[in-house]
C-alpha positions as CSV (number, residue, x, y, z in Angstrom):
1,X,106.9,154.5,316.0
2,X,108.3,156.1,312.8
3,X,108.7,155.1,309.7
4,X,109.5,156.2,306.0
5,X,107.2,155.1,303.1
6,X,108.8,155.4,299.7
7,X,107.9,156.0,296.2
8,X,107.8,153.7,293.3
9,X,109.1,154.3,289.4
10,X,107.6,152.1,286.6
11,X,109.3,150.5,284.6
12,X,107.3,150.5,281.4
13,X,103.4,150.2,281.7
14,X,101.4,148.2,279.8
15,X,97.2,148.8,279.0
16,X,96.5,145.3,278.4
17,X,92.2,146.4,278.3
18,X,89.6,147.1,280.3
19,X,88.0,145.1,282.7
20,X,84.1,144.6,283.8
21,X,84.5,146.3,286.8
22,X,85.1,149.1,284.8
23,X,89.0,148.9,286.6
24,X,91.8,148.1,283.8
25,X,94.1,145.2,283.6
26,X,97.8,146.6,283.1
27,X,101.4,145.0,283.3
28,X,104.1,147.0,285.0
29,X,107.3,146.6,286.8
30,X,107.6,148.4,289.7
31,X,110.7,149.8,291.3
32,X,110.8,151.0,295.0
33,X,113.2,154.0,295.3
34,X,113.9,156.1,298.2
35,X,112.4,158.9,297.6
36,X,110.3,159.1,301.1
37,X,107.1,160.8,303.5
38,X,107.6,160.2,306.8
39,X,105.1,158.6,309.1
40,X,104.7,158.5,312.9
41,X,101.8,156.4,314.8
42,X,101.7,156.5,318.5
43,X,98.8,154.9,320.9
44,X,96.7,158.1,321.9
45,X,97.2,158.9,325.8
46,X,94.1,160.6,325.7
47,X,92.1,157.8,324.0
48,X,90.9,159.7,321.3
49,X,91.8,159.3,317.7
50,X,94.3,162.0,315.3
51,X,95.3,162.2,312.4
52,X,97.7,165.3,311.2
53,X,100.0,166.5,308.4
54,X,102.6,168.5,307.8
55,X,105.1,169.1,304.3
56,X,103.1,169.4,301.1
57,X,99.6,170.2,301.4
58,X,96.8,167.4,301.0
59,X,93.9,168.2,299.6
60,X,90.6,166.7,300.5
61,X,89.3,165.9,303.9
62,X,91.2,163.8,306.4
63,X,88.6,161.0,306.4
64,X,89.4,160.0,302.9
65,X,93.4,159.9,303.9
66,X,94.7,156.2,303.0
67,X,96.6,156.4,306.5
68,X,93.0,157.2,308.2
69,X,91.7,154.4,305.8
70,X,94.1,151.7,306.6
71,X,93.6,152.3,310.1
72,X,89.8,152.1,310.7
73,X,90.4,148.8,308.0
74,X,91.9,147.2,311.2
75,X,90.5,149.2,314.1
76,X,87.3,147.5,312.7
77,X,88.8,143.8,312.4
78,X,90.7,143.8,315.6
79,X,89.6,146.7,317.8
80,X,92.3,148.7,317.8
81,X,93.3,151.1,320.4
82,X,93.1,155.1,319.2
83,X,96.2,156.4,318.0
84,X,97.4,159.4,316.5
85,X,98.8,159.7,313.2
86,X,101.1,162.3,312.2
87,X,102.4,162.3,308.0
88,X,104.9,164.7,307.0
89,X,104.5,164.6,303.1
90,X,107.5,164.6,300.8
91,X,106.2,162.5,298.0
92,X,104.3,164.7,295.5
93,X,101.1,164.0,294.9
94,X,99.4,163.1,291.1
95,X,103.2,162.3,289.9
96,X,102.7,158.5,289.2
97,X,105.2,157.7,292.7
98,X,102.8,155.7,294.5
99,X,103.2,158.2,297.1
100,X,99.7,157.3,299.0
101,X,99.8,154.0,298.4
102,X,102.8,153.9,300.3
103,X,100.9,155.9,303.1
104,X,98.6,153.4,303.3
105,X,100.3,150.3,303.5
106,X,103.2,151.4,306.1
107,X,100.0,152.3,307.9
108,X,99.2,148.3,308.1
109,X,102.7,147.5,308.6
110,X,103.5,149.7,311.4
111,X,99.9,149.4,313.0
112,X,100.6,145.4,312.6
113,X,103.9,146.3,314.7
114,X,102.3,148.3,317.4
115,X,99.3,145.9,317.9
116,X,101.0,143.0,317.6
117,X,98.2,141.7,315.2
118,X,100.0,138.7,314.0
119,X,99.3,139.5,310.4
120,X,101.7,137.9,307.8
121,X,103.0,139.7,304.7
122,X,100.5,138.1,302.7
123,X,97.2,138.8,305.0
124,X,98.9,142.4,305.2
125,X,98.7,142.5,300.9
126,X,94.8,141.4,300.8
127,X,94.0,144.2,303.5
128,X,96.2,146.5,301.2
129,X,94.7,145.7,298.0
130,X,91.2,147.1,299.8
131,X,92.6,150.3,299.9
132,X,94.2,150.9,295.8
133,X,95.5,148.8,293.3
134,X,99.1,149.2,293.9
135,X,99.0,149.4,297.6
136,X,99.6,146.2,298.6
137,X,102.9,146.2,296.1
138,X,104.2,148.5,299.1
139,X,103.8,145.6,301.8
140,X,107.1,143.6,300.5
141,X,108.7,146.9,298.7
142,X,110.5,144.9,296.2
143,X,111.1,145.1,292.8
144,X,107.9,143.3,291.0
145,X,106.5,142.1,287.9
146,X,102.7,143.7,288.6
147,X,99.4,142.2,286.8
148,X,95.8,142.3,287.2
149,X,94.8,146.2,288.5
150,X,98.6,146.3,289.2
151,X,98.1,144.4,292.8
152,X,99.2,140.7,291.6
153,X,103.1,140.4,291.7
154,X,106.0,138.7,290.9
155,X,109.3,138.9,292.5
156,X,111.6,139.9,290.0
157,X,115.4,140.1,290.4
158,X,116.6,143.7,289.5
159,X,119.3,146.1,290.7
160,X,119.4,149.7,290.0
161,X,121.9,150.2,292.8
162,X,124.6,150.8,290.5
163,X,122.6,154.1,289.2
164,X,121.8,157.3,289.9
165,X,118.1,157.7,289.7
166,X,116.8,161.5,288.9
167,X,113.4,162.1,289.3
168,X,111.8,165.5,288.0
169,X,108.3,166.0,288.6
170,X,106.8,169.5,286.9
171,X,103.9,171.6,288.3
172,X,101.2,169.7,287.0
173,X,98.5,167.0,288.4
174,X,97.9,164.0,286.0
175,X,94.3,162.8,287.5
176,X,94.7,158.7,287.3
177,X,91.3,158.6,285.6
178,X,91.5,161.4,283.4
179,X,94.5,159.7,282.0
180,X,92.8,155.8,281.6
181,X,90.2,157.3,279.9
182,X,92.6,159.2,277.2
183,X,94.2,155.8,276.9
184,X,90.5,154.4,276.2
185,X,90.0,156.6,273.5
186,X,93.1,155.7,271.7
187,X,92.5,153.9,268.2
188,X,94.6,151.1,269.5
189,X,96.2,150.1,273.2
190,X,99.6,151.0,272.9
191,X,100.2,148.0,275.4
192,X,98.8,145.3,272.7
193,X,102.4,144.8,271.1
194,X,102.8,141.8,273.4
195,X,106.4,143.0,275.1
196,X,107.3,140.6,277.7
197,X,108.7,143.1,280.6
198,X,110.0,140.8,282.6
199,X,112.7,140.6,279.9
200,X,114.4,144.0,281.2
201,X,116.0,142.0,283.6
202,X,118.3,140.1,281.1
203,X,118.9,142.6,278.8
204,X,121.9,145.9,279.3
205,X,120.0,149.3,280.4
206,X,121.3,150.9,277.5
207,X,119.1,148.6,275.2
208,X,115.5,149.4,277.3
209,X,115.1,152.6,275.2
210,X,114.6,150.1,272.4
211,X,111.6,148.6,273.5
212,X,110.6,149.8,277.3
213,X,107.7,152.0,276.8
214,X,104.7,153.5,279.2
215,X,101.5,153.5,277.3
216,X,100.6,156.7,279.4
217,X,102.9,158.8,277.6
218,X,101.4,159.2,274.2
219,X,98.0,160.9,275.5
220,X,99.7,162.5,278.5
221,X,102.5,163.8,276.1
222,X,99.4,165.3,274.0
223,X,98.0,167.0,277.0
224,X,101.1,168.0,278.2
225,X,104.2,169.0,275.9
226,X,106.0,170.1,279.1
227,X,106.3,166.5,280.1
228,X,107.7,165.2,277.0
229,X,110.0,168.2,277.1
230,X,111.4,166.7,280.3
231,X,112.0,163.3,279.4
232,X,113.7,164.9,276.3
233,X,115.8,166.6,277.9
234,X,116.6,163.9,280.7
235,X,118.1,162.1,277.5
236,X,120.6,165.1,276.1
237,X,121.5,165.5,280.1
238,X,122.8,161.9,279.7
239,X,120.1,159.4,281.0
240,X,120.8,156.0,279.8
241,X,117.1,155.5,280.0
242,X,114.0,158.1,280.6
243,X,110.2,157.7,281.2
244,X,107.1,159.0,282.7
245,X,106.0,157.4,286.0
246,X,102.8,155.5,286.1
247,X,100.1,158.3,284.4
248,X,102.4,160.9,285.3
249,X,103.6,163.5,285.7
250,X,106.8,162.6,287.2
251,X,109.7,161.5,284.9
252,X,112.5,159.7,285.7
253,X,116.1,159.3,284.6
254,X,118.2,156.4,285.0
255,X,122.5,158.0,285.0
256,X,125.6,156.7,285.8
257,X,126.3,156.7,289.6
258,X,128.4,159.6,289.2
259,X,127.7,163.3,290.6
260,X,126.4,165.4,288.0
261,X,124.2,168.9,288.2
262,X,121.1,168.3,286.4
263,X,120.2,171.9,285.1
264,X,117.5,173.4,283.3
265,X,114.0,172.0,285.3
266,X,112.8,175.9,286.8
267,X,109.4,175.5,288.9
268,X,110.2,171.9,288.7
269,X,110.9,169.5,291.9
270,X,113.7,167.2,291.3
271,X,115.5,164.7,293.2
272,X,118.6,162.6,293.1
273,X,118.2,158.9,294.1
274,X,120.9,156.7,294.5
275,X,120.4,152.7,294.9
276,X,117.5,151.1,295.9
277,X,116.9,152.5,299.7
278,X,118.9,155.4,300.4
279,X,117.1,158.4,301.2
280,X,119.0,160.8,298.5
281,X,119.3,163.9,297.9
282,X,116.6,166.6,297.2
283,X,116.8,169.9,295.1
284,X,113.7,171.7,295.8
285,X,113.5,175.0,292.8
């Protein structure tokens, strides 16, 4: 069985504080695009368990892998058969894509499929949320309104089909934490100006420049003048809209659907998305 996880853009991020689990509360929209890894899962012949990789390196051991994760997360409720897992990564890591999370919850899906555990979407999005906060987002894969750690959701009707999504992602790993806690240190939360997101969906694309932010950007932008220097430039190349992914430190710009070089990103990976599920095209520098 193969599959194709995809990433995730957000569109604008909210801090709305800190919670006592020591997790944050945030509000996001998040945008599946298809920008994808590609998965294979297969019952082991030989009865014992395997999990490889090929593509983009991934550091750590395999153990902690959210594909290796998801599947002892069922192998333990339902006593699951050894498989072997093969992930050929495309999605960079640290780039605020969702690119794990993705990993994870195809792994449910598919494993769901090839077991014929019976799980609904819903029971598949409460197993998901035990792996990350934005996993289970991945287990419907459509556009959502996102509260709470970012793993409560709300359907929300929004087409980017029309577009050409360009995603440019530099040399340069934005640790999730590191970047909550810049965000902590901040005077005030950048989020506490009370914008209602799910507004973008009633109002032209030209006008979310206006008032679409990511609270990320200001401390990762300190950090990082490289990053701001992309989304700047994302805007003279003719985005309609630009903005740093999750904590970074991918950016994204949102063009015309119209082919057009985008120049000037050296030792950068960039990618050309059009609509919501096509695979695209990829210029690797």
């Amino acid at each position: 069985m193969i599959d194709f996880p995809n990433a995730k853009i957000n569109l604008g991020l909210r801090v709305t504080g800190k919670r006592a689990d020591g997790f944050h509360n945030i509000e996001t929209v998040f945008y599946p695009v298809g920008l994808c890894d590609i998965l294979e899962i297969i019952k082991a012949a030989d009865g014992k368990f395997e999990f490889t990789s090929s593509g983009l390196r991934i550091a750590g051991s395999s153990g902690n892998n959210l594909c290796v994760k998801a599947y002892n997360l069922l192998a333990d409720q339902f006593h699951l058969a050894q498989v072997k897992i093969h992930l050929h990564k495309i999605i960079p890591m640290g780039a605020g894509l969702g690119g794990g999370s993705s990993d994870g919850a195809f792994t449910l899906k598919m494993l769901n499929s090839l077991f014929h555990t019976g799980l609904s979407e819903e029971e598949l999005a409460d197993y998901a949320r035990q792996l990350g906060s934005d996993c289970a987002f991945f287990i419907k894969n459509q556009p959502a309104f996102a509260t709470g750690k970012g793993d409560q959701f709300e359907p929300l009707n929004i087409d980017l089909s029309p577009f050409r999504i360009v995603i440019v992602i530099p040399e340069i790993h934005v640790n999730t934490a590191d970047a909550y806690s810049m965000i902590d240190r901040l005077p005030v939360i950048a989020g506490n100006q009370q914008i209602d997101l799910r507004r973008i969906r009633n109002q032209p694309l030209k006008e979310w420049k206006t008032f679409l932010t990511n609270d990320f950007e200001q401390p990762v932008f300190s950090n990082h003048p490289e990053i701001r220097q992309i989304k700047e430039q994302l805007y003279q190349q003719g985005a309609i809209y630009a903005s740093m992914t999750g904590s970074g430190a991918g950016v994204y710009g949102i063009f015309e659907k119209k082919e057009k070089v985008i120049k000037g990103f050296e030792d950068c990976f960039v990618w050309a998305i059009s609509g919501l599920s096509e695979p695209g095209s990829m210029q690797h520098r």
